[in-house]
N, CA, C and O atoms as a GROMACS GRO file, in nm:
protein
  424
    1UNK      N    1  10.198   7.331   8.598
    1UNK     CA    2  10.156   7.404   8.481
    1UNK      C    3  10.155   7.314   8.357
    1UNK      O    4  10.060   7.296   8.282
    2UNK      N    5  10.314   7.244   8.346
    2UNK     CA    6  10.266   7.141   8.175
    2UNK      C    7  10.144   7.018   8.236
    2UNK      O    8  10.100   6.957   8.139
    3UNK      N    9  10.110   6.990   8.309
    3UNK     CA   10  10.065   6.889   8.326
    3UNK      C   11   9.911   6.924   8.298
    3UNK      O   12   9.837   6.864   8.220
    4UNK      N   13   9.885   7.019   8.367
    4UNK     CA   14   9.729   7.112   8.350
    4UNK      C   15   9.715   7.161   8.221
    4UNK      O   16   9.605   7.166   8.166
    5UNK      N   17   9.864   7.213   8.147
    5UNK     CA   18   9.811   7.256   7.992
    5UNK      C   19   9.837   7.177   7.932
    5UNK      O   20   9.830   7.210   7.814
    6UNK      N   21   9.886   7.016   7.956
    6UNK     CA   22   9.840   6.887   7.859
    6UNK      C   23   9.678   6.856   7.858
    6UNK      O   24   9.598   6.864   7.765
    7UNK      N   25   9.662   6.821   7.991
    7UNK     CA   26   9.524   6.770   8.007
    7UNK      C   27   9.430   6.869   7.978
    7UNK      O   28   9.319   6.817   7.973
    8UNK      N   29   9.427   6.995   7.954
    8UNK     CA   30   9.366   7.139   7.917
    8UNK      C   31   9.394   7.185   7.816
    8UNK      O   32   9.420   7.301   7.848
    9UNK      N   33   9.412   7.176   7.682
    9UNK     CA   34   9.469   7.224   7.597
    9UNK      C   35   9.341   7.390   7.620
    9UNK      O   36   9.368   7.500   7.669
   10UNK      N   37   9.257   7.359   7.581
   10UNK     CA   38   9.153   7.466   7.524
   10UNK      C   39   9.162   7.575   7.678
   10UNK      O   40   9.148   7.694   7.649
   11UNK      N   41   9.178   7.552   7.796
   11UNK     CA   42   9.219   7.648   7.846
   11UNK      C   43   9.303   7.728   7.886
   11UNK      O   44   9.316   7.838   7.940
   12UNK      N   45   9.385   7.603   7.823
   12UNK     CA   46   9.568   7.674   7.801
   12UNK      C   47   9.611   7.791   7.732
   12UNK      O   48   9.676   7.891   7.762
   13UNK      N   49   9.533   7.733   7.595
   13UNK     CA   50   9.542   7.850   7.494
   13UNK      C   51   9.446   7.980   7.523
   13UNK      O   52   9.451   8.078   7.449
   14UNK      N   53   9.371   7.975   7.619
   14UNK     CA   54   9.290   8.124   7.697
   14UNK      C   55   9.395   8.166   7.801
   14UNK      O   56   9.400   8.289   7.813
   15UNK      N   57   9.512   8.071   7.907
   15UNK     CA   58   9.536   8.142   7.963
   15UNK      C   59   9.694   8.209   7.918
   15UNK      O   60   9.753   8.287   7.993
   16UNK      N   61   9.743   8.168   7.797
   16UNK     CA   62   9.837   8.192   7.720
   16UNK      C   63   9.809   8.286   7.625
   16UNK      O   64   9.910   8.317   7.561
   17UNK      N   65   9.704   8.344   7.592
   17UNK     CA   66   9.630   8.399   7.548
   17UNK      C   67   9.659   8.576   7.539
   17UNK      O   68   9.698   8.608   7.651
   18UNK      N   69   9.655   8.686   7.458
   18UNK     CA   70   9.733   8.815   7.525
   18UNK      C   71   9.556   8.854   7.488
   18UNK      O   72   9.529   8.914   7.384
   19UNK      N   73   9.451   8.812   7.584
   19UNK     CA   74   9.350   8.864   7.612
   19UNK      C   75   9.348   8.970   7.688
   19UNK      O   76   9.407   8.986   7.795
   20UNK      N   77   9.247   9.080   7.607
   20UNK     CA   78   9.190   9.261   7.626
   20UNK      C   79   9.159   9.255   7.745
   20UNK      O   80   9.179   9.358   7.810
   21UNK      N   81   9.092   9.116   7.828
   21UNK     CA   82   9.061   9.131   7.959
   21UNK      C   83   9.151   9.124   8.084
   21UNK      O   84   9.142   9.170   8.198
   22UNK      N   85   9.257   9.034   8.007
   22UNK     CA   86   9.370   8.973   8.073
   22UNK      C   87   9.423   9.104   8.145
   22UNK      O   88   9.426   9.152   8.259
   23UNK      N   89   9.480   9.150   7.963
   23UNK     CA   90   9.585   9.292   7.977
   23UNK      C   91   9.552   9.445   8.060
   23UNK      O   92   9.614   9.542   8.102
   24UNK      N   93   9.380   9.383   8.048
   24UNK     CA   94   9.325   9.501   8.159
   24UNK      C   95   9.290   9.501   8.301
   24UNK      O   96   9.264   9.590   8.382
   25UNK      N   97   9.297   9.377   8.306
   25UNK     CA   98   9.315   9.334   8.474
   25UNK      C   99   9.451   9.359   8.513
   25UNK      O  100   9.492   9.395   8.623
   26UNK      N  101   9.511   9.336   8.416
   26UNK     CA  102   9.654   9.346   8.469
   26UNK      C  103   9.693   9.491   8.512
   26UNK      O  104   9.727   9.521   8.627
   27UNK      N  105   9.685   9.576   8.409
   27UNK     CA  106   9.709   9.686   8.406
   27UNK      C  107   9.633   9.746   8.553
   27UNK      O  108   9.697   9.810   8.637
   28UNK      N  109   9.492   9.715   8.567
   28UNK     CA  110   9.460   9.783   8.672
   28UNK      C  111   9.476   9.751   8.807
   28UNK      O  112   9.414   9.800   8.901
   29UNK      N  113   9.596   9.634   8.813
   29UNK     CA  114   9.611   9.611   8.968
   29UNK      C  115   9.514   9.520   8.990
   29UNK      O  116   9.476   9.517   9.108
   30UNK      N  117   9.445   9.423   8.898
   30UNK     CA  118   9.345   9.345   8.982
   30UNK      C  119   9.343   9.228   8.913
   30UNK      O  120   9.278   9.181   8.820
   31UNK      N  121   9.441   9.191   8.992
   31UNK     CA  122   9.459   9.029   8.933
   31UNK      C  123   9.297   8.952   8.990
   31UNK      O  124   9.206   9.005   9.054
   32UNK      N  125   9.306   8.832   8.944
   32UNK     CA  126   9.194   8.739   8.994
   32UNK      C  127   9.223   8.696   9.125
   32UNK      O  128   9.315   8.766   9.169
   33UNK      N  129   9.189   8.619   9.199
   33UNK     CA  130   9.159   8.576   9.330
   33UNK      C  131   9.280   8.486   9.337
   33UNK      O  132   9.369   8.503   9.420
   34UNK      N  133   9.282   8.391   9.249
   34UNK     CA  134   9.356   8.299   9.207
   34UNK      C  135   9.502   8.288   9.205
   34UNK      O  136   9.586   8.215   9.258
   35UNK      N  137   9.498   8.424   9.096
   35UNK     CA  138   9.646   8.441   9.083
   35UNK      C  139   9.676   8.476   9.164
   35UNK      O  140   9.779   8.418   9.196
   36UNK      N  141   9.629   8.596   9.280
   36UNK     CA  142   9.680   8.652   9.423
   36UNK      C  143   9.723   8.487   9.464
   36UNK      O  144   9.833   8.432   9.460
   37UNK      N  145   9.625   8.450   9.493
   37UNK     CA  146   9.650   8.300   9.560
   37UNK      C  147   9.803   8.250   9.548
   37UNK      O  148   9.901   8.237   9.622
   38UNK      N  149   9.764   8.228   9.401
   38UNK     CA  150   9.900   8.107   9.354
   38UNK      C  151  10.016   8.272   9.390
   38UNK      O  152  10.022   8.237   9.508
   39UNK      N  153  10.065   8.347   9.389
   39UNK     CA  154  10.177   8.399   9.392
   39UNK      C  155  10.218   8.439   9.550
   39UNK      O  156  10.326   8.493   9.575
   40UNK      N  157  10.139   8.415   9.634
   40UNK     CA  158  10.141   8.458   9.735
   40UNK      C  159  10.176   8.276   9.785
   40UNK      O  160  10.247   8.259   9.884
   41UNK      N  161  10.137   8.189   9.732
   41UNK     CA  162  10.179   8.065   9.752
   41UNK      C  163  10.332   8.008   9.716
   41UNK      O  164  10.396   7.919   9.772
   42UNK      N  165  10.364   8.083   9.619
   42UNK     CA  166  10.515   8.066   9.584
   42UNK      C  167  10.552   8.166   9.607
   42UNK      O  168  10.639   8.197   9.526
   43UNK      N  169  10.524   8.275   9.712
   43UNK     CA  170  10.634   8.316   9.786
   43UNK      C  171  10.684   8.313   9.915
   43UNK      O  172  10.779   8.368   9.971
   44UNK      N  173  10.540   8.184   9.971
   44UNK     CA  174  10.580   8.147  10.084
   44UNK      C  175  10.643   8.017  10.043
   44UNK      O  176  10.687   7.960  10.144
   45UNK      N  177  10.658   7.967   9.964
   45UNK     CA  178  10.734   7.840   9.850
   45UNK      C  179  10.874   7.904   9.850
   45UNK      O  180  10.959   7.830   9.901
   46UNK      N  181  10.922   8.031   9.804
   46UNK     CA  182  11.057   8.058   9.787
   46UNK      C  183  11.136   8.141   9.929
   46UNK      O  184  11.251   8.125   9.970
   47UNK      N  185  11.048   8.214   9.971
   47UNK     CA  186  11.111   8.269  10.101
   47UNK      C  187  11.204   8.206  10.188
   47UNK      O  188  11.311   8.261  10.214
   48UNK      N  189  11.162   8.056  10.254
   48UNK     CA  190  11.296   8.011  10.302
   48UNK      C  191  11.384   7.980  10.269
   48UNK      O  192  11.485   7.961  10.336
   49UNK      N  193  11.365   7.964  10.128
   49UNK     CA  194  11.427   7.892  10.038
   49UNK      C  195  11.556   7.990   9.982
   49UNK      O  196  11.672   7.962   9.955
   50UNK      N  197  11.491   8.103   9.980
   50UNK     CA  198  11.580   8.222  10.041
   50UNK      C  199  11.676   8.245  10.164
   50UNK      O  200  11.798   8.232  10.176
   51UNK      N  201  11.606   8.271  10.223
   51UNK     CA  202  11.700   8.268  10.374
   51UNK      C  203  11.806   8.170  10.407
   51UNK      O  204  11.908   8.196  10.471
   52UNK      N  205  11.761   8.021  10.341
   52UNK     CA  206  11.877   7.908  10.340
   52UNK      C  207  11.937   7.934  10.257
   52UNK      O  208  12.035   7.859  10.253
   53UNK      N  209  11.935   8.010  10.170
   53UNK     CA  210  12.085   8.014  10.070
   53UNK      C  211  12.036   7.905   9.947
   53UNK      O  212  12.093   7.887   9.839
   54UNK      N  213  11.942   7.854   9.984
   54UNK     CA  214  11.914   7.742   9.861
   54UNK      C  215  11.872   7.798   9.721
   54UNK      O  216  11.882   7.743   9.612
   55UNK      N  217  11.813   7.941   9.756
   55UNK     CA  218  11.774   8.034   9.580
   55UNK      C  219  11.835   8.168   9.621
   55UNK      O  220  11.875   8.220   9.726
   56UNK      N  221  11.824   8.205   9.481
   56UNK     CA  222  11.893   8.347   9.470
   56UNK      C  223  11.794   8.409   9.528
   56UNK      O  224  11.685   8.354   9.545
   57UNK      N  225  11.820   8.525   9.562
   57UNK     CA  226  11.731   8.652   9.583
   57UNK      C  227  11.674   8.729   9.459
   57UNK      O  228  11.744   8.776   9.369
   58UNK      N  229  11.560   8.735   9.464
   58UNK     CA  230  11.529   8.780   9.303
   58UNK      C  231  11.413   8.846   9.282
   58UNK      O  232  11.321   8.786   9.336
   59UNK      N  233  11.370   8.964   9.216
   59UNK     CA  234  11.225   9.004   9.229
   59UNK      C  235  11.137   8.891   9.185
   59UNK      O  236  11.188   8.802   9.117
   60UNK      N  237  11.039   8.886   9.208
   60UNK     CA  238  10.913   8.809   9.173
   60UNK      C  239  10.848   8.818   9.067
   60UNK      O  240  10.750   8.754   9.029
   61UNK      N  241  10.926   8.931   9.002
   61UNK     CA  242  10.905   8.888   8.806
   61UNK      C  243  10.976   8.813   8.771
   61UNK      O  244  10.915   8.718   8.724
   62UNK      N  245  11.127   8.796   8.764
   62UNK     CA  246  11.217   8.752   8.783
   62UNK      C  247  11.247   8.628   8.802
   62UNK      O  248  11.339   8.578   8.738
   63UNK      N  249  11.166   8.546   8.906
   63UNK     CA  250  11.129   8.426   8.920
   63UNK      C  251  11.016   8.379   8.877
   63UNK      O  252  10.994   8.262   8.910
   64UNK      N  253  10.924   8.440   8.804
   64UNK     CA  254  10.862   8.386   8.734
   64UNK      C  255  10.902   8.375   8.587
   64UNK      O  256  10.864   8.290   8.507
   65UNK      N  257  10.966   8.456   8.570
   65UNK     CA  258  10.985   8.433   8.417
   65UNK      C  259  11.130   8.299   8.436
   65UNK      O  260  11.128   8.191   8.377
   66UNK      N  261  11.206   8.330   8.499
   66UNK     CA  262  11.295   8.204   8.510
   66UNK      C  263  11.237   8.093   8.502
   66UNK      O  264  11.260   8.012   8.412
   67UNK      N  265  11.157   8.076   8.593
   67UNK     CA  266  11.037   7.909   8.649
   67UNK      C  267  10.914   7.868   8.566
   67UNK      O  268  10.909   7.749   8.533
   68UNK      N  269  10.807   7.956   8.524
   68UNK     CA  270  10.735   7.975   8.413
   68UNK      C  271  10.773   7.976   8.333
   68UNK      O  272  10.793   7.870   8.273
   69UNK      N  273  10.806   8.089   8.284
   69UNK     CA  274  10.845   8.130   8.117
   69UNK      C  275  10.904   8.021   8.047
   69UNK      O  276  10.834   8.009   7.946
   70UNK      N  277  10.994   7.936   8.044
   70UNK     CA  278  11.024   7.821   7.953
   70UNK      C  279  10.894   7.722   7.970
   70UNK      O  280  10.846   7.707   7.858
   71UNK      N  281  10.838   7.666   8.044
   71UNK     CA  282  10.686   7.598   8.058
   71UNK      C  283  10.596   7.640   7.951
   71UNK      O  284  10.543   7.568   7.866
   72UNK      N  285  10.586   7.775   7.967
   72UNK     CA  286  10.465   7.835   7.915
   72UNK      C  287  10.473   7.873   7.761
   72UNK      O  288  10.378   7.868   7.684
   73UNK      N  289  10.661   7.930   7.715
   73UNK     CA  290  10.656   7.932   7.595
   73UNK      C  291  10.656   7.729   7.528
   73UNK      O  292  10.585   7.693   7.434
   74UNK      N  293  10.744   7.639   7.600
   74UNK     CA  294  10.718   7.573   7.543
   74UNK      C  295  10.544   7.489   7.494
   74UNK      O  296  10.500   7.420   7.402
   75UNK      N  297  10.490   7.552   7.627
   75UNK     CA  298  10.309   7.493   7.577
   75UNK      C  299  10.267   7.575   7.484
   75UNK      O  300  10.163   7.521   7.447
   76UNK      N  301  10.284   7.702   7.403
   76UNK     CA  302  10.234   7.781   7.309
   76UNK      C  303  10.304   7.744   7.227
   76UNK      O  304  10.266   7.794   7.122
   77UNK      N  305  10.418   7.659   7.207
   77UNK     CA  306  10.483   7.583   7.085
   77UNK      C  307  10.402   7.495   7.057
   77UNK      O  308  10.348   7.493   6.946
   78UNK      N  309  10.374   7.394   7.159
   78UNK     CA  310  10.280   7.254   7.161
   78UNK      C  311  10.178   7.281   7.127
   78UNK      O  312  10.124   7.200   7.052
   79UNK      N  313  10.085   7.428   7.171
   79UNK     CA  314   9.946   7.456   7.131
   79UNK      C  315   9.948   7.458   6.964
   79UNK      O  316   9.881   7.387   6.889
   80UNK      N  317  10.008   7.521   6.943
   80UNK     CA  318  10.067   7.572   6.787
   80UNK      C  319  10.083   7.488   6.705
   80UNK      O  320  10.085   7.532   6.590
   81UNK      N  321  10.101   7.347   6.719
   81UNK     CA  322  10.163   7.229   6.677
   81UNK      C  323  10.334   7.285   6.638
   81UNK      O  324  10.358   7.208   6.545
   82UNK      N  325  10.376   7.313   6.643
   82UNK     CA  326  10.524   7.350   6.622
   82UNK      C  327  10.669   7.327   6.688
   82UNK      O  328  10.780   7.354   6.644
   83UNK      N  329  10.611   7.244   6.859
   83UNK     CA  330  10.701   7.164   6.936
   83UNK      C  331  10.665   7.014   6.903
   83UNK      O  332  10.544   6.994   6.917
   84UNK      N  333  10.724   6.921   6.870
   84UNK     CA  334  10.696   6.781   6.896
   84UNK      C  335  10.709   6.745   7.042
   84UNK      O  336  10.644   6.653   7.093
   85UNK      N  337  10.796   6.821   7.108
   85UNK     CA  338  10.790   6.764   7.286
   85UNK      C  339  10.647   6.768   7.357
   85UNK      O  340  10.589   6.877   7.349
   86UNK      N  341  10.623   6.732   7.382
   86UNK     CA  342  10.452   6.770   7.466
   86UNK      C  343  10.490   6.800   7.615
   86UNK      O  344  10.569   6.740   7.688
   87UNK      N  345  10.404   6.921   7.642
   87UNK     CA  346  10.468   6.972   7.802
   87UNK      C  347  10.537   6.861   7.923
   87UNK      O  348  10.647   6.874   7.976
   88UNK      N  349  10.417   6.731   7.950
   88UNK     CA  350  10.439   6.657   8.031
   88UNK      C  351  10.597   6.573   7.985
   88UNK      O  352  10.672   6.527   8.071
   89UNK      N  353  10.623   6.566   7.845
   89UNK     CA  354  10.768   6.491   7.836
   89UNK      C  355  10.920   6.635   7.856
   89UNK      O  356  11.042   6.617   7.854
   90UNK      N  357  10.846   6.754   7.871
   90UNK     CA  358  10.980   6.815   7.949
   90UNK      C  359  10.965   6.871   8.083
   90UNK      O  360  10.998   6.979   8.132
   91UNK      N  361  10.930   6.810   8.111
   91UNK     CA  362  10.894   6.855   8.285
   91UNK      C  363  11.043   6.796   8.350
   91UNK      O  364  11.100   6.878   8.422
   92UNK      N  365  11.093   6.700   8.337
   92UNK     CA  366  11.210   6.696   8.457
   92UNK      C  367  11.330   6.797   8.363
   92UNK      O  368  11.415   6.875   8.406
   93UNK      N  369  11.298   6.759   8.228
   93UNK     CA  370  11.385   6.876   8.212
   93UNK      C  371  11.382   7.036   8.238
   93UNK      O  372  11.473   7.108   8.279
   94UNK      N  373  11.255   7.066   8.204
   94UNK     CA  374  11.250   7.198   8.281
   94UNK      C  375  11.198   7.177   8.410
   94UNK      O  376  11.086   7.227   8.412
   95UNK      N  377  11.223   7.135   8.501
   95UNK     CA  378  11.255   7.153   8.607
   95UNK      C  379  11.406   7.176   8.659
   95UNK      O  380  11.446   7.264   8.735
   96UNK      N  381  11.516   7.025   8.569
   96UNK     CA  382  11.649   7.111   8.627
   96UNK      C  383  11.669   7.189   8.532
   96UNK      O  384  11.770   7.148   8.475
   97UNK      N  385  11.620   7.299   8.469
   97UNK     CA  386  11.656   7.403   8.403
   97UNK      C  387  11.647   7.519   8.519
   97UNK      O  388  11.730   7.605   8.549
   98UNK      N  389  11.545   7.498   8.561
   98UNK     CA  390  11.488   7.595   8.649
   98UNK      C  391  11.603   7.602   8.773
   98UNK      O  392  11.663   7.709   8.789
   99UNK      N  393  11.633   7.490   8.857
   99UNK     CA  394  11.699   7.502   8.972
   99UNK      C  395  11.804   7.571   8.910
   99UNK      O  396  11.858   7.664   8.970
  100UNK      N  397  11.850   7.527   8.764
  100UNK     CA  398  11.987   7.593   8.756
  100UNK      C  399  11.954   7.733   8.740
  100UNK      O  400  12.029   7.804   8.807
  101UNK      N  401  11.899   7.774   8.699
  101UNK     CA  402  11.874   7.970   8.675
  101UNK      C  403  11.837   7.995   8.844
  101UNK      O  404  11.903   8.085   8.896
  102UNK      N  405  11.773   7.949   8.903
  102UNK     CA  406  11.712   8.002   9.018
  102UNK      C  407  11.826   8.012   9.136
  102UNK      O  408  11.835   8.107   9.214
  103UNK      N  409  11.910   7.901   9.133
  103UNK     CA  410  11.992   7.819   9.270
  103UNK      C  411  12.103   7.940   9.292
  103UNK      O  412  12.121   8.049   9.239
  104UNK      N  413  12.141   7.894   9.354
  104UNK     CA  414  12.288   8.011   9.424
  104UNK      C  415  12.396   7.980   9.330
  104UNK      O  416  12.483   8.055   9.284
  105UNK      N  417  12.375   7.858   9.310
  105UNK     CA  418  12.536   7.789   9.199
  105UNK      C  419  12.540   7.849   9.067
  105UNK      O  420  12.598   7.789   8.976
  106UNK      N  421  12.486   7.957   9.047
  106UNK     CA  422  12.472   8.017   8.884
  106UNK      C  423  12.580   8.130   8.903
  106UNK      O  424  12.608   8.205   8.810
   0.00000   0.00000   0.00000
């Protein structure tokens, strides 16, 4: 995600975006193709990962806002000009941010 909304700024800020179309796809149960895709991809990404004890058990909002949500608010800082970090220079950090909210050791 920071790496795509460095090299993407202008579609970053559409998909960060609290777009009428967004909020109405959402609402009606009909995500894009895509997003089915990608979430159905990280939950065959977290499932064993589950079963080994290696992540918590967690709804799938839940883990997205843990794993996303710091990414995504920090790229709407960067879009904004209002972060000096640029997504790609906190990526290992939010990454071990993430294991730590996600992992069993919390």
């Amino acid at each position: 995600h920071l790496s795509w909304a460095e090299a993407n700024p202008e579609g970053a800020r559409f998909l960060l975006g609290n777009n009428e179309l967004e909020i109405t796809l959402a609402r009606a149960g009909e995500l894009p193709s895509e997003n089915r895709r990608f979430y159905r991809t990280v939950q065959d990404w977290v499932r064993p990962r589950v079963v080994s004890g290696e992540l918590r058990k967690l709804s799938s909002d839940l883990y997205y806002a843990l794993w996303i949500g710091p990414s995504q608010e920090l790229t709407r800082q960067w879009l904004a000009g209002r972060a000096r970090t640029t997504p790609m220079d906190a990526v290992a950090t939010l990454a071990d941010a993430a294991w730590v909210n996600l992992g069993t050791s919390v």
